[in-house]
C-alpha positions in Angstrom: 0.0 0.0 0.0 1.2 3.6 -0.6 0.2 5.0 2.9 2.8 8.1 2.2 0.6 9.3 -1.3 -2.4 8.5 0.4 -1.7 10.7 3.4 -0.6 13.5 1.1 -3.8 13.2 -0.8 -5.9 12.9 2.7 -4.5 16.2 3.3 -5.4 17.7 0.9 -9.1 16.3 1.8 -8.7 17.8 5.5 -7.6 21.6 4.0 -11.0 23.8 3.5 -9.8 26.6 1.5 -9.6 23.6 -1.1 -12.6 24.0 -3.5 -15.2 21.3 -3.0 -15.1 20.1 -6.7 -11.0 19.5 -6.1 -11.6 17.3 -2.8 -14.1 14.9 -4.6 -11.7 14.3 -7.0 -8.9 13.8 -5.2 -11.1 11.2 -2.9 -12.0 9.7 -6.3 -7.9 9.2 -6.8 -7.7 7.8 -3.3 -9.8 5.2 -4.2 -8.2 4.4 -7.6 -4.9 4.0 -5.5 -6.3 2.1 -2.9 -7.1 -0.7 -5.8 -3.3 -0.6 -6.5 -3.0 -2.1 -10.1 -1.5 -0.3 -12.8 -5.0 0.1 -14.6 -6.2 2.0 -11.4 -3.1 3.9 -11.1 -3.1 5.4 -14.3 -6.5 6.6 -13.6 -5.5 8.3 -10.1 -2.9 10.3 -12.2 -5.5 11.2 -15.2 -8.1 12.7 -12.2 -5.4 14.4 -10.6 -3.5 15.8 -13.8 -7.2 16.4 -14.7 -7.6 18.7 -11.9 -4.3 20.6 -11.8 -4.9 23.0 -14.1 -8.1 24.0 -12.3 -8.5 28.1 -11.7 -9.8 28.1 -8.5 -6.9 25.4 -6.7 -4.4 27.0 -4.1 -1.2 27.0 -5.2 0.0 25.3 -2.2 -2.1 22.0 -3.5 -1.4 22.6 -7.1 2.3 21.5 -5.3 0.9 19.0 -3.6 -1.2 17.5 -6.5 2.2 17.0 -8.9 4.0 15.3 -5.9 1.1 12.9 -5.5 1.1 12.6 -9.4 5.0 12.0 -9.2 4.5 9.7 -6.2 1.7 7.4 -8.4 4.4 7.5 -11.1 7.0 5.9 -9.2 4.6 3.5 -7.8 3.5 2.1 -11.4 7.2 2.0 -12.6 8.0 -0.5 -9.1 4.9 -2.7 -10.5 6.4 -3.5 -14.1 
């Protein structure tokens, strides 16, 4: 299990001046890594690449998002 991304991504769950819309993804991604295949993987990083881009995210979890997107990454490349 990756208990370090998912903390990182829980945090970003626990931090209210996050928009809404950006902690139901992220919860989405949770899940998706929680399945840990590749298959679910690949989808955490689509949700999350998905929602860097958006407008309205802090900057501080824009950071956050990329190291959680980096972390998944690294995770896939251990499973080949």
């Amino acid at each position: 299990m990756h208990e370090g991304l998912v903390q990182l991504m829980e945090e970003i769950l626990s931090d209210r001046t996050v928009p809404r819309n950006i902690r139901e993804k992220v919860e989405g991604a949770i899940q998706k890594v929680k399945v840990d295949n590749t298959t679910s993987l690949s989808e955490a990083i689509y949700i999350l690449d998905d929602i860097s881009s958006d407008i309205n995210m802090p900057e501080h979890t824009r950071t956050d998002i990329w190291h959680a997107i980096s972390m998944i990454e690294e995770a896939k490349e251990k499973m080949k």
